[in-house]
C-alpha positions as CSV (number, residue, x, y, z in Angstrom):
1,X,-26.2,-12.5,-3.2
2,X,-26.2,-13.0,-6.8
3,X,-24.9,-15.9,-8.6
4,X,-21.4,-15.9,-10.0
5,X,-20.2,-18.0,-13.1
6,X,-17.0,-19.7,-11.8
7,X,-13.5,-18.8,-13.5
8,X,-12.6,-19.5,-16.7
9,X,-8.6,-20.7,-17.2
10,X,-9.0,-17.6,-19.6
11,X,-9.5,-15.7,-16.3
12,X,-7.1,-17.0,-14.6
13,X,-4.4,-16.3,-17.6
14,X,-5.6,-12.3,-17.1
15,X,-5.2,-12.2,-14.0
16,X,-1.3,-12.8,-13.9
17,X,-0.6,-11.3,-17.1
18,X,-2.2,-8.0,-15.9
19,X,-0.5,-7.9,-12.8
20,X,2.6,-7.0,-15.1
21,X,1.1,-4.4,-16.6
22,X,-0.3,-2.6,-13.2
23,X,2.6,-3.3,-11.2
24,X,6.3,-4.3,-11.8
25,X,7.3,-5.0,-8.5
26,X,3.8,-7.0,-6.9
27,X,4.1,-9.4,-10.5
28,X,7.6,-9.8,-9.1
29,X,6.6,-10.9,-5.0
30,X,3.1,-12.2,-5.5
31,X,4.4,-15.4,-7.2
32,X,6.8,-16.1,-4.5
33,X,3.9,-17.1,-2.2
34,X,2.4,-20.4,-2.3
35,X,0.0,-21.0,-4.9
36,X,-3.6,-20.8,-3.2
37,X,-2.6,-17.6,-1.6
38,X,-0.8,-16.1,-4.9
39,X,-4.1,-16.2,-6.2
40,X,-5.6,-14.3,-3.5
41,X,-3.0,-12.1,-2.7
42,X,-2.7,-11.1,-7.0
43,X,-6.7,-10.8,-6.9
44,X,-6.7,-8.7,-3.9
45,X,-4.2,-6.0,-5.2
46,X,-6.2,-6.0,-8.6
47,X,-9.3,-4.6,-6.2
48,X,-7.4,-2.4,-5.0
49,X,-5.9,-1.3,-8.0
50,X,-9.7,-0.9,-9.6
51,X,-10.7,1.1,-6.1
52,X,-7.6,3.7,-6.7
53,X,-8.3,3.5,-10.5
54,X,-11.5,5.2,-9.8
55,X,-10.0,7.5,-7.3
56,X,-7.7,8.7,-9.6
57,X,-9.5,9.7,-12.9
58,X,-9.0,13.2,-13.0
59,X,-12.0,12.8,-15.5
60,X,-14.3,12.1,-12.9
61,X,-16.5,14.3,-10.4
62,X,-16.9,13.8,-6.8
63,X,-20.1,12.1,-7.0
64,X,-18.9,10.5,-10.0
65,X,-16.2,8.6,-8.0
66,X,-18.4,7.6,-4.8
67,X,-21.2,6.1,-7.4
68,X,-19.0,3.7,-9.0
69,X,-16.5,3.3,-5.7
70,X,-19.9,2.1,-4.3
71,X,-21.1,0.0,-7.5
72,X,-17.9,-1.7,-7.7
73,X,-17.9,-3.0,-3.9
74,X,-21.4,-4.1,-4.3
75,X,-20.0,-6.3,-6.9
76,X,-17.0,-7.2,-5.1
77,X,-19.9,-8.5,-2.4
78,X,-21.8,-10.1,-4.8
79,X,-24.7,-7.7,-4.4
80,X,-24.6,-6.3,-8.2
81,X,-23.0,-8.2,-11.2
82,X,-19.7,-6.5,-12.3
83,X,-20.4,-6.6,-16.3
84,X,-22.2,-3.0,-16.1
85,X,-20.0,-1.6,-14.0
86,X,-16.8,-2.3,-16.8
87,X,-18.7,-1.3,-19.4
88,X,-20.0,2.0,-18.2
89,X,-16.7,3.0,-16.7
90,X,-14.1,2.0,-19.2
91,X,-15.1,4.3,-21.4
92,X,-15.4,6.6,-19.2
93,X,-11.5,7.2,-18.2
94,X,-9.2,10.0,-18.5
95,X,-6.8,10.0,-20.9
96,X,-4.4,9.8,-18.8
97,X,-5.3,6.3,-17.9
98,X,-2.7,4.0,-18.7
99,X,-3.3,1.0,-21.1
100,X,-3.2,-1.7,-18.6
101,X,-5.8,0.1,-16.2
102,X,-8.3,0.4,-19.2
103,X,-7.8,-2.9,-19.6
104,X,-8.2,-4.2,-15.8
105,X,-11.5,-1.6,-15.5
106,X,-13.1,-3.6,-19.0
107,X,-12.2,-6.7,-17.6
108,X,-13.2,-6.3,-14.2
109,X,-15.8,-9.1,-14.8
110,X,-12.8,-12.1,-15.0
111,X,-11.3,-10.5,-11.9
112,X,-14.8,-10.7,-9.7
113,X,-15.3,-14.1,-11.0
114,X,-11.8,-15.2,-9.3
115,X,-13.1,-13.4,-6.0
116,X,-16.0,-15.2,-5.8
117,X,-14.4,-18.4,-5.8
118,X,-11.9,-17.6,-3.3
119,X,-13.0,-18.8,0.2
120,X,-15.7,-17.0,2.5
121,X,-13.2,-16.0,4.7
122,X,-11.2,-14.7,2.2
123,X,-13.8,-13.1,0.2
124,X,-14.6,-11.0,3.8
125,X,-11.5,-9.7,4.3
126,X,-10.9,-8.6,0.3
127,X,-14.3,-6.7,0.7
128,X,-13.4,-5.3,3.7
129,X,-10.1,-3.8,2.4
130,X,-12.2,-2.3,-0.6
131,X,-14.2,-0.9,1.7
132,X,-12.7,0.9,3.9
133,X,-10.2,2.0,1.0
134,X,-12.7,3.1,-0.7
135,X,-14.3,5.1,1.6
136,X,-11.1,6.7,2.7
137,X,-10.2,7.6,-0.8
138,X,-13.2,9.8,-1.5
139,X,-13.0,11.3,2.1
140,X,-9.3,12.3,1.2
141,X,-10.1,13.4,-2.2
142,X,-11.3,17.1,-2.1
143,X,-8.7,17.9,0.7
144,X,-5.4,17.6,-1.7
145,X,-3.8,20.5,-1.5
146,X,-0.3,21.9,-1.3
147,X,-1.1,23.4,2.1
148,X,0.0,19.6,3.7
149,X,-2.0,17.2,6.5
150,X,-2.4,19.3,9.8
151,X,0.1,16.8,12.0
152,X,1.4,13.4,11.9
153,X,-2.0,12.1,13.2
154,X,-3.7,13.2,10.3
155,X,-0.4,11.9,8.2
156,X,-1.2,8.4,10.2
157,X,-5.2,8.3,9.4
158,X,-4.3,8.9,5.4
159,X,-1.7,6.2,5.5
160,X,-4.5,3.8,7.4
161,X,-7.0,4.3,4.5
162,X,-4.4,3.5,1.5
163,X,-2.0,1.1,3.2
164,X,-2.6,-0.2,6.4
165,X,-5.8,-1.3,5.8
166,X,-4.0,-3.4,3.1
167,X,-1.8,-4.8,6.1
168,X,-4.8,-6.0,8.0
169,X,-6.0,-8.0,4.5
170,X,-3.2,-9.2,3.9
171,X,-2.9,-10.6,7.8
172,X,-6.3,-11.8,7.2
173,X,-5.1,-13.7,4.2
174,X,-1.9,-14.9,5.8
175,X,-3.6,-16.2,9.1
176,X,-6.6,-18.6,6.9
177,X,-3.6,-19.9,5.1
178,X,-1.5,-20.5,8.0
179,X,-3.8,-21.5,11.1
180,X,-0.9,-21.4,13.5
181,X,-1.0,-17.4,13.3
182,X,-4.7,-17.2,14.8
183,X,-3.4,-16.8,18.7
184,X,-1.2,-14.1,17.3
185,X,-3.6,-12.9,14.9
186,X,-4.6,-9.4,16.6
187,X,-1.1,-8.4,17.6
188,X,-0.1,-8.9,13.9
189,X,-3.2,-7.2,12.7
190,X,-1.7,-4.1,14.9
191,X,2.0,-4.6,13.4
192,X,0.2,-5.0,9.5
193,X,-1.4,-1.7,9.7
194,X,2.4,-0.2,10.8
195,X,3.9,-2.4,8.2
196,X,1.7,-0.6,5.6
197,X,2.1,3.4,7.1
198,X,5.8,2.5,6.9
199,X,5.8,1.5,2.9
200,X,3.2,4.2,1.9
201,X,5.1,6.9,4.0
202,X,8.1,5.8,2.1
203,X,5.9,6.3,-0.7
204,X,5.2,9.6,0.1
205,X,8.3,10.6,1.2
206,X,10.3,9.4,-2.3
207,X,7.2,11.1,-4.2
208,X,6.8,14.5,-2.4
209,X,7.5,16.6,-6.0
210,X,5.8,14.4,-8.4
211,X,2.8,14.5,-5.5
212,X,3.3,18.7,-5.7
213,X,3.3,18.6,-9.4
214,X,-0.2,17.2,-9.2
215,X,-1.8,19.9,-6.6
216,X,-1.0,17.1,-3.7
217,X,0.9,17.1,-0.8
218,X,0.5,14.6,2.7
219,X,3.3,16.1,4.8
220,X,2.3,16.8,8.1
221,X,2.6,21.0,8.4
222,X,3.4,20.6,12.5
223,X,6.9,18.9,11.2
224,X,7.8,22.4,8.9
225,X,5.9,25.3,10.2
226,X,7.9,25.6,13.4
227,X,10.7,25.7,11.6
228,X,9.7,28.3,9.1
229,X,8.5,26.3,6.5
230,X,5.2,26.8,4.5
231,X,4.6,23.8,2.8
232,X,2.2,25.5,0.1
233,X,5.2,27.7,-1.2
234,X,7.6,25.1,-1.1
235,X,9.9,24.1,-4.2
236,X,11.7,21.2,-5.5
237,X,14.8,21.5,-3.5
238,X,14.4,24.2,-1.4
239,X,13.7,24.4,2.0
240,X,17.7,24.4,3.1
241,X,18.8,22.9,6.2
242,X,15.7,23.5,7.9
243,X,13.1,21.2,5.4
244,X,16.0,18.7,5.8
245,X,15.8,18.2,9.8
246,X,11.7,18.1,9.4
247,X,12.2,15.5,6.9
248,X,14.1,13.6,8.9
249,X,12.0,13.6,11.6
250,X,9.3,11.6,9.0
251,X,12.5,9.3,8.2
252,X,12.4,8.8,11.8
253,X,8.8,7.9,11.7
254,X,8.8,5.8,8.9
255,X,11.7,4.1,10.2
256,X,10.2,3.1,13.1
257,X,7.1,1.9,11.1
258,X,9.5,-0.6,9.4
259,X,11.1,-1.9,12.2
260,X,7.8,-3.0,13.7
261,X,7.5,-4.2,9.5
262,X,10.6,-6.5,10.6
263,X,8.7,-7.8,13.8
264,X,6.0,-9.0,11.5
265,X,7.7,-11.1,9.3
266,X,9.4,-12.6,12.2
267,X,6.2,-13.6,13.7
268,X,5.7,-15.5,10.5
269,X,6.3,-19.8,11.0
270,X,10.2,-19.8,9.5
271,X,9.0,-22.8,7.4
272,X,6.9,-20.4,5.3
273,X,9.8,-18.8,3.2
274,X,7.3,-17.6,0.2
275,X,5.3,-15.5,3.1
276,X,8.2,-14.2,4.3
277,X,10.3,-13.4,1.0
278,X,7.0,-11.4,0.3
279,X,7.4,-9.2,3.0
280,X,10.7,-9.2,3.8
281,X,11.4,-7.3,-0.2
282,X,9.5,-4.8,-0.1
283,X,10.8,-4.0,3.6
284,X,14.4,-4.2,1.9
285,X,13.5,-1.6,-0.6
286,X,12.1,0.9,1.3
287,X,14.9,0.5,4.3
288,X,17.5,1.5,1.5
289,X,15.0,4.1,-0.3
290,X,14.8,6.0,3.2
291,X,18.5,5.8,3.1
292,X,19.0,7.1,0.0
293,X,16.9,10.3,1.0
294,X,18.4,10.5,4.4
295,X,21.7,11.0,2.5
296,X,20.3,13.1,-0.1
297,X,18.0,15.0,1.6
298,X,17.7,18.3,-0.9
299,X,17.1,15.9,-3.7
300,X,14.3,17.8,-6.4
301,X,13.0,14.8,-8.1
302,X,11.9,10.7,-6.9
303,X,14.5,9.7,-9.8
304,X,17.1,11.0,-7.3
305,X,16.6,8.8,-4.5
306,X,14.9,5.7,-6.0
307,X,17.5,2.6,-5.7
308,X,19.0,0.9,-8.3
309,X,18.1,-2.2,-10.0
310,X,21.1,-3.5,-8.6
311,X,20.2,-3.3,-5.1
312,X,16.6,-4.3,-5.8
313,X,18.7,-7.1,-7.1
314,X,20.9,-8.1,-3.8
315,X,18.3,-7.3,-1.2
316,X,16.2,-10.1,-3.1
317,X,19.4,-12.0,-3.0
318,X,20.2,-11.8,0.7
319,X,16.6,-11.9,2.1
320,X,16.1,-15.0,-0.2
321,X,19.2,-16.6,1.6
322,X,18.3,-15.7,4.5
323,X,14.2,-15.7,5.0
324,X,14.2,-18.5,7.5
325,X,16.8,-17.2,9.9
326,X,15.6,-14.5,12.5
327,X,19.2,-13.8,13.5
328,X,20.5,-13.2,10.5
329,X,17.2,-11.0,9.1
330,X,17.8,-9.0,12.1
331,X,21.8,-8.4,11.0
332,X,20.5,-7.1,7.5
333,X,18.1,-5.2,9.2
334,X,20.4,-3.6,11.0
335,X,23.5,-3.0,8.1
336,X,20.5,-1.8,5.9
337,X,19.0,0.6,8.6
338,X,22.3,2.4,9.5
339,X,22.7,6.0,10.3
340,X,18.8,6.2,9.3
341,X,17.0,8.8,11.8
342,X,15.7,6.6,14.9
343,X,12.3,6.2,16.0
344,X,10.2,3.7,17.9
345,X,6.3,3.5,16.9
346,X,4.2,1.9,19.0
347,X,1.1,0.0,17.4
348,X,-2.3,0.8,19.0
349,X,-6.1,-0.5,18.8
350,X,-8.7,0.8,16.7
351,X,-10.1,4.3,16.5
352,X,-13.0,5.7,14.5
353,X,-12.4,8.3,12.1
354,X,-15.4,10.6,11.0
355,X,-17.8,7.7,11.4
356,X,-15.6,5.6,9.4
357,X,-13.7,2.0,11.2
358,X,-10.3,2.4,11.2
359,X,-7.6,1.4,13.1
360,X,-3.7,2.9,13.3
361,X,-0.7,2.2,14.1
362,X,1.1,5.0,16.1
């Protein structure tokens, strides 16, 4: 282990201004938590953000991207200092790299010395997400293709590598800053990894063109192909009636994920509002963002279905009011989930995946 300069208050003023830069909606729920995990929690998505800056440079080879994947997490382990790393890769970037990512990948210095400060604990379970995200990344990156994932197990092992592995952190995190989780600790590890498959296959559902547009697509083919659909020829709006029942077959499944999303925040102490407000907006946005594709189901573009600022605006509003009452989180749960496709998902125990730990929840 290398020795780490602790953070400057100049670090600490990057990390929260970049966080508006990389992502509009975490700079709007991170500082809802309390403080000492804010800073963990903003820290930890700016890793992750790094790791899928990495993965996707369109400028970078195969072995390009598993050298510095694998540079970066020795520095996020403390194994290698992080100063190289920035300087080499910043340069480096596509074009298409936005602003704000150039500046988190030259800066990524300020945002290791804020890890290493953070508790052991912590520190484990940060490395651990990179990991495992990182390792899942590369697997997944020479198989995007237009042909889709062969099923929805293959749907659930993708969503494990970018999201749910982000629920277990996260769970990690929650359960050092409130003790009182640890005898529920691996049942909510199980319902974290469903709470993330449920907001990336959102995700992937709202983004299935722009994904296309790109070369990419992570439907499952077993959903369309019985149903005369080949995913690979597939274009924005087609697919009639029949695209529109598979479709809502992974509304169904995503659904399910989000109930089990809802289970997990009420398994959080009531007391801890900040924890739960966390969690309990970004379920409320993609509940009514699978609602507005279950009732626009031929829709051609994610601008079609993506909700409006307005009800970004009152599921803040009622989940704020209400974060500390299970009864009446299970109400809006319920008016917000209406006439959505039904399905129950039931989270599992780990599996291994091509050598790689994993775990899933369906």
């Amino acid at each position: 282990m290398i020795g780490a300069a602790p953070p400057s208050p100049a670090d600490e003023r990057f990390q929260i201004s970049i966080l508006q830069g990389v992502s509009r909606t975490f700079a709007l729920t991170i500082p809802v938590l309390p403080d000492a995990l804010s800073r963990a929690v903003g820290n930890a998505y700016l890793l992750c953000r790094i790791a899928d800056t990495i993965e996707d440079d369109a400028g970078l080879d195969l072995a390009a991207k598993q050298r510095y994947s694998a540079w970066f997490l020795a520095a996020v382990q403390g194994e290698e200092p992080a100063e190289g790393f920035a300087a080499e890769l910043a340069p480096r970037l596509a074009a298409h790299a936005t602003a704000a990512e150039r500046e988190l990948i030259a800066n990524t210095p300020s945002v290791i010395r804020i890890t290493r400060a953070l508790a052991p604990d912590q520190i484990a379970a940060l490395a651990r997400c990179v990991r495992v995200m990182s390792d899942g990344m590369v697997y997944y990156q020479g198989q995007e293709t237009l042909d889709g994932l062969a099923d929805q197990r293959a749907m659930d092992r993708y969503c494990y590598y970018v999201a749910g592995v982000v629920g277990e952190m996260l769970t990690e995190l929650f359960c050092h800053h409130c003790p009182s989780l640890q005898p529920r600790r691996e049942h909510l590890l199980k319902l974290g990894i469903s709470f993330g498959q449920g907001l990336q296959m959102t995700n992937i559902l709202k983004d299935i063109w722009e994904d296309r547009a790109r070369g990419a697509c992570w439907l499952p083919r077993s959903e369309f192909e019985p149903r005369g659909i080949q995913l690979s020829k597939l274009m924005p709006g087609s697919g009639g009636d029949a695209f529109a029942a598979g479709l809502r077959r992974l509304l169904a499944v995503a659904h399910g994920h989000l109930r089990n999303a809802l289970e997990y925040t009420l398994m959080l102490p009531p007391s801890e509002t900040g924890i739960r407000k966390f969690c309990l907006w970004a379920l409320g946005m993609a509940v009514l963002t699978l609602r507005q594709i279950n009732r626009h189901p031929h829709f051609a573009s994610g601008q079609e279905v993506k909700i409006s600022r307005r009800s970004v605006k009152l599921t803040i509003g009622a989940t704020t009011l209400t974060a500390g009452n299970d009864w009446a989180l299970r109400a809006l749960f319920a008016a917000a989930s209406a006439g959505l496709p039904q399905g129950i998902v039931t989270p599992t125990g780990p599996i291994y995946i091509d050598g790689m730990e994993a775990r899933h929840g369906s």
